[in-house]
MMTF fields as JSON, N, C-alpha, C and O atoms, coordinates in Angstrom:
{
  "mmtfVersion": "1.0.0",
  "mmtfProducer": "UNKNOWN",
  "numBonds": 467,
  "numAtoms": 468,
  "numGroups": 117,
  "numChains": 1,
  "numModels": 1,
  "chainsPerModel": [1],
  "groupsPerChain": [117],
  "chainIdList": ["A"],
  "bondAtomList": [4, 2, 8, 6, 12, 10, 16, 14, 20, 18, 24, 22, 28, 26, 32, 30, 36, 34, 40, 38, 44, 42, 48, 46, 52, 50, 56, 54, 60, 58, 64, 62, 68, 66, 72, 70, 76, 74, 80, 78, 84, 82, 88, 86, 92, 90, 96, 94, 100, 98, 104, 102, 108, 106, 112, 110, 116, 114, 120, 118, 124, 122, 128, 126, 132, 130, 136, 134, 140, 138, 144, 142, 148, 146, 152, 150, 156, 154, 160, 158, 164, 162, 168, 166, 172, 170, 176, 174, 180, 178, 184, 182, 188, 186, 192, 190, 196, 194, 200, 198, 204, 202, 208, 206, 212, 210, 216, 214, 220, 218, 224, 222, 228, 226, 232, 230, 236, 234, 240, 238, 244, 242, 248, 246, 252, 250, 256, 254, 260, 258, 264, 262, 268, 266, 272, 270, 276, 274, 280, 278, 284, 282, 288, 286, 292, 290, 296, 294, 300, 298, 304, 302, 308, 306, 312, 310, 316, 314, 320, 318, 324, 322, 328, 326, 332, 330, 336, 334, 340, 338, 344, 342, 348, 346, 352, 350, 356, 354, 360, 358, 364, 362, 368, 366, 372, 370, 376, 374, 380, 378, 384, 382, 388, 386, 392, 390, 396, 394, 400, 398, 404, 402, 408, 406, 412, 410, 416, 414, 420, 418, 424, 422, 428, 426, 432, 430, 436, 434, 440, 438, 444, 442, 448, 446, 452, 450, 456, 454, 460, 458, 464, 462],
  "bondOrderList": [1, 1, 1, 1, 1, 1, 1, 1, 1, 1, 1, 1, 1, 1, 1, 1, 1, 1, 1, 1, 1, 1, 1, 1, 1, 1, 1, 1, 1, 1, 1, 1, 1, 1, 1, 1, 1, 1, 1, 1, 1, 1, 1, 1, 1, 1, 1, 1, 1, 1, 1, 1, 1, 1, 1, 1, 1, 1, 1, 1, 1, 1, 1, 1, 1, 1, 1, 1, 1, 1, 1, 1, 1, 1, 1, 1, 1, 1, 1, 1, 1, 1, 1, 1, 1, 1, 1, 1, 1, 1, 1, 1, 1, 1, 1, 1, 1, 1, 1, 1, 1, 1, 1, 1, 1, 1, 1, 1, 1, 1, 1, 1, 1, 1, 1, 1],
  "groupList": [{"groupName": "UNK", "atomNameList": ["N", "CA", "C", "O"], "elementList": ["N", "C", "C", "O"], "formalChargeList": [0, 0, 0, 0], "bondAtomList": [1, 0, 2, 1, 3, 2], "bondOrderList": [1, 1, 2], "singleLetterCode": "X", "chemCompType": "L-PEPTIDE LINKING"}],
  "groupTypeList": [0, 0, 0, 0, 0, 0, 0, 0, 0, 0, 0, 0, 0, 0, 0, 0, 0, 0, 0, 0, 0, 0, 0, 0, 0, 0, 0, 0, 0, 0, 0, 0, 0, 0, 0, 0, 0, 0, 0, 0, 0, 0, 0, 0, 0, 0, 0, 0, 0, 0, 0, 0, 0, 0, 0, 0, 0, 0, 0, 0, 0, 0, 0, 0, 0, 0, 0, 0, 0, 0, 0, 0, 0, 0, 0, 0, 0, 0, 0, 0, 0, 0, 0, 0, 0, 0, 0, 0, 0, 0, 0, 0, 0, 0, 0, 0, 0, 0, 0, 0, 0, 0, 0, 0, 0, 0, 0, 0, 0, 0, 0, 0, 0, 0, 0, 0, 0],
  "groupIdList": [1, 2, 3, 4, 5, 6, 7, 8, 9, 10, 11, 12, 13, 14, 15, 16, 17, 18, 19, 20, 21, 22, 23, 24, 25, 26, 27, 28, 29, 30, 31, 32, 33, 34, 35, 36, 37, 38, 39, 40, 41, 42, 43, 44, 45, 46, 47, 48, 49, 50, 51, 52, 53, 54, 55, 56, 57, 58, 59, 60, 61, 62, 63, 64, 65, 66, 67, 68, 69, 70, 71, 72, 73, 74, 75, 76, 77, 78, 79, 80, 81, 82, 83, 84, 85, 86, 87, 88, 89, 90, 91, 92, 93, 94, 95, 96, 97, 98, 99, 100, 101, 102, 103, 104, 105, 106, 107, 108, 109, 110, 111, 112, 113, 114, 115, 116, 117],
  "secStructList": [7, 3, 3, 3, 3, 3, 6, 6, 3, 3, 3, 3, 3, 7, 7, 7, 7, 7, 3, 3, 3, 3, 3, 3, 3, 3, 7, 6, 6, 1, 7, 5, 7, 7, 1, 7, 3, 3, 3, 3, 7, 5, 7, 7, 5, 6, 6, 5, 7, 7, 7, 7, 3, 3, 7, 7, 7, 7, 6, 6, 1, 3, 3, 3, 3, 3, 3, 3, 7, 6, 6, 7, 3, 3, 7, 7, 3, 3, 3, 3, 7, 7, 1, 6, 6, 1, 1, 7, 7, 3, 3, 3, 3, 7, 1, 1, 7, 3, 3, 7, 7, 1, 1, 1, 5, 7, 7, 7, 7, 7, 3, 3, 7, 3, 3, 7, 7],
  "xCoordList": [197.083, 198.385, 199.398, 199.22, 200.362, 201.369, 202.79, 203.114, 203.128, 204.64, 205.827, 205.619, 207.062, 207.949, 209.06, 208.785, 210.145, 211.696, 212.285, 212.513, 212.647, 212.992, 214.499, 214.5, 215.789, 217.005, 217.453, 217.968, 217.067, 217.134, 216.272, 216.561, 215.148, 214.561, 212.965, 212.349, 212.575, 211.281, 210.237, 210.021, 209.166, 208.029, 206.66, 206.215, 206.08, 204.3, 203.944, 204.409, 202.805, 202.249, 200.881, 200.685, 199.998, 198.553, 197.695, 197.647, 196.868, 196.303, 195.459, 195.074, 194.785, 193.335, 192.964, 193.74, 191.171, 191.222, 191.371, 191.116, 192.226, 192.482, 191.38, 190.2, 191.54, 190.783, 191.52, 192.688, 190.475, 191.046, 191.404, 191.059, 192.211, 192.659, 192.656, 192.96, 192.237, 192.044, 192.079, 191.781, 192.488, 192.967, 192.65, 192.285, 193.187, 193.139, 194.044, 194.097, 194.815, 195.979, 195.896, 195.48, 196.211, 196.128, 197.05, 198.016, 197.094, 198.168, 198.093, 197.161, 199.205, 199.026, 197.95, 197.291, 197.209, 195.833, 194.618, 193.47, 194.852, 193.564, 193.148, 192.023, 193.801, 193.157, 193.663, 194.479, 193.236, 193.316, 194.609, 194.76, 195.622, 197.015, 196.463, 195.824, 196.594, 196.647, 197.644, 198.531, 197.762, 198.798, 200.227, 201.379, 199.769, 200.956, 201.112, 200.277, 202.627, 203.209, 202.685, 203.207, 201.378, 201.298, 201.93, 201.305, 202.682, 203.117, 202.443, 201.704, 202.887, 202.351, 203.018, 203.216, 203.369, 204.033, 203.549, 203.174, 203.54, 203.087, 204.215, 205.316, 203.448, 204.781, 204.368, 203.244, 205.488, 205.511, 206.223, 205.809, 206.949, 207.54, 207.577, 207.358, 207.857, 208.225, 209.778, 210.227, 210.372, 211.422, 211.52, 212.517, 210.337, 210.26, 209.324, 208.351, 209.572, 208.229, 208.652, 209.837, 207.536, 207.39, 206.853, 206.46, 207.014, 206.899, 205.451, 205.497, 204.237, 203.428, 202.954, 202.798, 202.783, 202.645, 202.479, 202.349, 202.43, 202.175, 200.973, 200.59, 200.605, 199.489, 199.9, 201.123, 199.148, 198.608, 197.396, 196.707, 197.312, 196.108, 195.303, 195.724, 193.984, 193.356, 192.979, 193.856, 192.42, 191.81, 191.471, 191.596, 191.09, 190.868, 191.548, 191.283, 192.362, 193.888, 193.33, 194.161, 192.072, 192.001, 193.018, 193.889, 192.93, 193.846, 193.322, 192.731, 193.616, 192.785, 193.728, 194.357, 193.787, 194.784, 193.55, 192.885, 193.652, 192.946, 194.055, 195.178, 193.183, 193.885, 194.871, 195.8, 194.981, 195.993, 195.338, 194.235, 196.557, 196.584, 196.033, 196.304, 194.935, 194.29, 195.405, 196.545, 194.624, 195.994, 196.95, 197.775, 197.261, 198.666, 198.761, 197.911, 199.613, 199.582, 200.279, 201.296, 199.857, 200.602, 200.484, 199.622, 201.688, 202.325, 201.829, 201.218, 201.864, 201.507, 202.401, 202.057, 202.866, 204.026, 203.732, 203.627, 203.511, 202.982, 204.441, 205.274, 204.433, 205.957, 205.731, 205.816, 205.525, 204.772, 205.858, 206.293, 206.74, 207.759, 207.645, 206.72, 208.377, 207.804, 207.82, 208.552, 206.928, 206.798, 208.578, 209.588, 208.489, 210.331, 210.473, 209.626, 211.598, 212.526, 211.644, 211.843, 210.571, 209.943, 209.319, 208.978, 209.241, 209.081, 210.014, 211.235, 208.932, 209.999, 209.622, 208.443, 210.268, 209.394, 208.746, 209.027, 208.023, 206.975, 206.608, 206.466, 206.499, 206.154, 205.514, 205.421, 204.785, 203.559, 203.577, 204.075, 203.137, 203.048, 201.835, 201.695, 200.849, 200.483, 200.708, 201.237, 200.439, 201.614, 201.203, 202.051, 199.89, 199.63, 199.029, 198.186, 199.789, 198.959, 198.08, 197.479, 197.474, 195.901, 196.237, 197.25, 195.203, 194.997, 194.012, 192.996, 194.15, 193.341, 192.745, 193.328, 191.471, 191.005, 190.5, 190.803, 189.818, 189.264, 189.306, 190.017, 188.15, 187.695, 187.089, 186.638, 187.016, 186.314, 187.529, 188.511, 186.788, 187.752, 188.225, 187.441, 189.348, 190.207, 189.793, 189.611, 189.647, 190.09, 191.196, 191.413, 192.072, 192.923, 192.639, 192.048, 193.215, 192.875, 193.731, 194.942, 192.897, 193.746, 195.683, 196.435, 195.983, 197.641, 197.817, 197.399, 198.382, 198.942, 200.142, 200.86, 200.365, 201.856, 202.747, 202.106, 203.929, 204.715, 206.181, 206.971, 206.43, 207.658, 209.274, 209.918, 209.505, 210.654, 212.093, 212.461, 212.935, 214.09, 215.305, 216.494],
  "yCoordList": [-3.211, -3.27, -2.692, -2.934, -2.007, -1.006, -1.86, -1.928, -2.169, -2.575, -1.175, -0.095, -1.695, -0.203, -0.703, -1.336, -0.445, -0.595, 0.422, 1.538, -0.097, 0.998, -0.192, -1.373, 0.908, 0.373, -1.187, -2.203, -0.896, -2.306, -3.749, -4.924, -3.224, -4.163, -3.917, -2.853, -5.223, -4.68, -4.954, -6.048, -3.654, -3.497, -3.688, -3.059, -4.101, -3.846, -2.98, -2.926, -1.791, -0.874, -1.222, -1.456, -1.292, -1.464, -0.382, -0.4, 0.768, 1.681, 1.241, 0.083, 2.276, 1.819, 3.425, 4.347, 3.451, 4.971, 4.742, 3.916, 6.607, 7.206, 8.116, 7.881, 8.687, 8.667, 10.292, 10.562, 11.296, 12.956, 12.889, 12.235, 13.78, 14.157, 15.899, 16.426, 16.516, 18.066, 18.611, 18.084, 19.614, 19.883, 21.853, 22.444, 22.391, 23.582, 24.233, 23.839, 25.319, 25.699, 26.969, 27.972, 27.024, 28.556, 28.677, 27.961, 29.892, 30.164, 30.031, 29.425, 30.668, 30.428, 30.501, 29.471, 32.047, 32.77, 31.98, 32.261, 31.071, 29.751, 30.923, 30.75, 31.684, 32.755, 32.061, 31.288, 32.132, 30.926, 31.331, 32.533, 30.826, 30.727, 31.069, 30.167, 31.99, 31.725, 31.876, 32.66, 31.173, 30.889, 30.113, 30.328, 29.217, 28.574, 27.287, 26.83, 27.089, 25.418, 24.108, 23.551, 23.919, 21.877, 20.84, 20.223, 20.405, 19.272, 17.721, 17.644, 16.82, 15.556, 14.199, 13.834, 13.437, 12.348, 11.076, 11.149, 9.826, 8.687, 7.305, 6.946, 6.87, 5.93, 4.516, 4.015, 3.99, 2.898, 1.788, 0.689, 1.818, 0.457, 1.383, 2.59, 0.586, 1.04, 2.078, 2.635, 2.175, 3.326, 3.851, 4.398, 3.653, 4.97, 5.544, 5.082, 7.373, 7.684, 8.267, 8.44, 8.585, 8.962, 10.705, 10.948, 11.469, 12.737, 12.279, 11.517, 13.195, 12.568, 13.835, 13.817, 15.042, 16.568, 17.438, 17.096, 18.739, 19.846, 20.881, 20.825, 21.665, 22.777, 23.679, 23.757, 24.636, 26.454, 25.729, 24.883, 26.392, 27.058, 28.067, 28.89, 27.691, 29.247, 30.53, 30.761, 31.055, 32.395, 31.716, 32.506, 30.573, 30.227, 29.308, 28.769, 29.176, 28.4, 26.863, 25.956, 26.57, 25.322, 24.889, 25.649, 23.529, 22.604, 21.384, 20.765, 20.959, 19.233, 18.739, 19.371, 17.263, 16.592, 15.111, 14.304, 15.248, 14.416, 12.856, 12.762, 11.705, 10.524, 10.087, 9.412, 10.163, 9.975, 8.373, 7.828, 8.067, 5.916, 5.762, 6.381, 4.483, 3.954, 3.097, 2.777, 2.81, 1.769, 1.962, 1.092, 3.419, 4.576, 5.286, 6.165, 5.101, 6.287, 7.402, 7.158, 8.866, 10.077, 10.86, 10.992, 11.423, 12.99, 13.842, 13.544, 15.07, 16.43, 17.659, 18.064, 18.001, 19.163, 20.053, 19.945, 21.338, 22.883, 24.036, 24.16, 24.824, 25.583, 27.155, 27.447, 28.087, 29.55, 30.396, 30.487, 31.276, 31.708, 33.29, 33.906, 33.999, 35.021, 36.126, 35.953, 37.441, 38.455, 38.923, 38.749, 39.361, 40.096, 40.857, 41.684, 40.689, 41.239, 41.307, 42.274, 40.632, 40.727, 39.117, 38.265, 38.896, 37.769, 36.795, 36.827, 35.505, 34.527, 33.212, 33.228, 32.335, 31.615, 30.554, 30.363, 29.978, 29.065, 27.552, 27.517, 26.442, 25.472, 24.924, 25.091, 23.85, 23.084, 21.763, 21.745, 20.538, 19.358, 18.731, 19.219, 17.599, 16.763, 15.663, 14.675, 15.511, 15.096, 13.744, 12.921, 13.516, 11.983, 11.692, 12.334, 10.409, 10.474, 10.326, 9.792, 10.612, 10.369, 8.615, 8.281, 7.992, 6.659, 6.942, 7.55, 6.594, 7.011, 5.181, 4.338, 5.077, 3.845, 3.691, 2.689, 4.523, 3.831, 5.444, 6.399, 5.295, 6.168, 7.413, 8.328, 7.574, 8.652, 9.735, 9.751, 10.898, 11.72, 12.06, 12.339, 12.207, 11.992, 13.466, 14.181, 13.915, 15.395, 15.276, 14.168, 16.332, 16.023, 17.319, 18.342, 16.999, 18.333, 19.421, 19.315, 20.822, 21.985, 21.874, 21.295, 22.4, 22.268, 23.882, 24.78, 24.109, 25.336, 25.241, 24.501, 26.363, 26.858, 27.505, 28.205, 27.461, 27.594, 28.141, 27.488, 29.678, 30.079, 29.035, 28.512, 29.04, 27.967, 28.18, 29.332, 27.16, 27.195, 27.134, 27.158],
  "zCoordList": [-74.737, -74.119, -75.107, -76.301, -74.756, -75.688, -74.909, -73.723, -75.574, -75.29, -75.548, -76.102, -74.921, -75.33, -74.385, -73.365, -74.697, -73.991, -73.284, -73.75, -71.676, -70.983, -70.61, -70.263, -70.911, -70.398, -71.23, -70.764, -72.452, -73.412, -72.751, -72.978, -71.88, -71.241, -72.233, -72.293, -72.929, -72.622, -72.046, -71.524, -72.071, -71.216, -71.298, -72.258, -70.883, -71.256, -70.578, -69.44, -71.103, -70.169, -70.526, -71.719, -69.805, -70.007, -69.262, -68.032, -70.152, -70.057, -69.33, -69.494, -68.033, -67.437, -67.18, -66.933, -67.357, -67.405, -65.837, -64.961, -66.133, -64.53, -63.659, -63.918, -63.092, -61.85, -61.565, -61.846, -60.916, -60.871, -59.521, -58.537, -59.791, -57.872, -58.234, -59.304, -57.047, -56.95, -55.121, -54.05, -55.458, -53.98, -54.455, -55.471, -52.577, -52.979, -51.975, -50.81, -52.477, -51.793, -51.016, -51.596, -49.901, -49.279, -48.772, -49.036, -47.608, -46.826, -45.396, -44.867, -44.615, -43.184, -43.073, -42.928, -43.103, -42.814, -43.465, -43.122, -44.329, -44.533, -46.154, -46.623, -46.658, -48.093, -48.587, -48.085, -50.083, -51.431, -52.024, -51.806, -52.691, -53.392, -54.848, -55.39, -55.387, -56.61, -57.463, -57.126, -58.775, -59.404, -58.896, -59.275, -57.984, -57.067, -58.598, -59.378, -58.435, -59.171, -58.153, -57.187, -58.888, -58.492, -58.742, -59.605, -58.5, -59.16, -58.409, -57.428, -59.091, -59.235, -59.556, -60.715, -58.417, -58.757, -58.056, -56.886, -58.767, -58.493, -57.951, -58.367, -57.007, -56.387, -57.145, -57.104, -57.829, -57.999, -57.521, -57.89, -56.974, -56.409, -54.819, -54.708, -53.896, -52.172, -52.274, -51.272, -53.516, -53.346, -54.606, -55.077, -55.207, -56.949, -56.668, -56.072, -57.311, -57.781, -59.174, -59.457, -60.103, -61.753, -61.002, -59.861, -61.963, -62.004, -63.334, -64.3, -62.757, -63.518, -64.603, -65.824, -63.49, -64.485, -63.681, -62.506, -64.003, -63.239, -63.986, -65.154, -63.09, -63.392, -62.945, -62.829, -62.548, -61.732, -61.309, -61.88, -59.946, -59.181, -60.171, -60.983, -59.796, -60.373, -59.613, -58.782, -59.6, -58.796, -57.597, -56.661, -57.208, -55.725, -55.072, -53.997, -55.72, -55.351, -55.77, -55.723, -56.142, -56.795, -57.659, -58.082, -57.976, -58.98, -59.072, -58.187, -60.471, -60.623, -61.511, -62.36, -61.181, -61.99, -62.742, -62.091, -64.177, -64.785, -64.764, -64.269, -65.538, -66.032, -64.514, -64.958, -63.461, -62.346, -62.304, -62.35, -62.203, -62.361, -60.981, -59.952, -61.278, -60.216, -59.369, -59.707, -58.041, -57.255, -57.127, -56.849, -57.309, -57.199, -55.826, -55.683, -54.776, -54.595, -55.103, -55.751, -54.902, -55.381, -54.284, -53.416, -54.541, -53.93, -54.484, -55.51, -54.114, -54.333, -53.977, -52.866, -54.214, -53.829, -54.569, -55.791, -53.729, -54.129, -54.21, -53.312, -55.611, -54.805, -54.887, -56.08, -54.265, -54.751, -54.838, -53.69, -55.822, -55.963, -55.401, -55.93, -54.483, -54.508, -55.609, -56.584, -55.495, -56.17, -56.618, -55.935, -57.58, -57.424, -56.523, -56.185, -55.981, -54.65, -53.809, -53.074, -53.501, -52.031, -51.302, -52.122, -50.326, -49.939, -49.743, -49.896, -49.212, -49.141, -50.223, -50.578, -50.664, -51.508, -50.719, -49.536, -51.264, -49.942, -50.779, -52.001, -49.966, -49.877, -49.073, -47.858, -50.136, -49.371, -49.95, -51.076, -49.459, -49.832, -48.963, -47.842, -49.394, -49.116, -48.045, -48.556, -46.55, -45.456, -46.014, -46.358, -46.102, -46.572, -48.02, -48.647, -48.398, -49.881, -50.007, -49.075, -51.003, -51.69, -52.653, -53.267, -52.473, -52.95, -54.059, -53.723, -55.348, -56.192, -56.591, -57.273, -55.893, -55.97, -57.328, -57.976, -57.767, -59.198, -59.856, -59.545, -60.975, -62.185, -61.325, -62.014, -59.867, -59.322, -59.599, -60.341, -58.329, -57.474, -56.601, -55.694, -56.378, -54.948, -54.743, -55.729, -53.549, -52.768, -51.979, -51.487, -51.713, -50.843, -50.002, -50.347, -48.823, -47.965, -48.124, -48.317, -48.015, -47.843, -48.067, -47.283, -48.984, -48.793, -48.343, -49.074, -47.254, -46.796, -46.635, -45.962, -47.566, -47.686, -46.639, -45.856, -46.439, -45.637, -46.107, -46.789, -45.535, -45.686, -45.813, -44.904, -47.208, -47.305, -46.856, -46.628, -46.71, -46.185, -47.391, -47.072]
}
């Protein structure tokens, strides 16, 4: 257990190993995203979430997130910027969360991206 002060309050945090979550990103047409921004955030109370980390997609629009806290749920939000001066930039998110029950791995389904507003 690691103790530590948030807001002159203090805290206990108690480490438990985490558990992977990995997903894979495409487009309308169902072709793989590559080099899209993953990001990653975990809900902790019914109106917080923590920003937990971000990656890249690789060559097949895969992505994996290590250590993700068990008994969490998390979000997923994808953001693909376009090429210079062409396109539109695009977003994608996760409609439902992934529950990361223990030390396994979560999959989440297909995130397809979508021309942003």
């Amino acid at each position: 257990m690691q103790e530590a002060e948030f807001g002159g309050e203090p805290i206990k945090l108690v480490l438990r190993e985490g558990g992977k979550l990995r997903g894979r990103v495409v487009d309308k047409d169902g072709e793989a995203v590559p080099n899209a921004e993953v990001k990653i955030s975990v809900k902790v109370s019914e109106t917080t979430w923590i920003w937990l980390g971000e990656t890249k997609t690789d060559a097949n629009g895969e992505f994996a997130f290590s250590a993700v806290p068990v008994d969490r749920y998390c979000g997923v939000f994808v953001y693909k910027k376009p090429k210079k001066d062409e396109g539109e930039y695009l977003f994608g998110r996760v409609d439902v969360t992934a529950e990361v029950l223990g030390a396994g791995v979560v999959e989440v389904a297909d995130i397809v991206l979508e021309d942003g507003e």
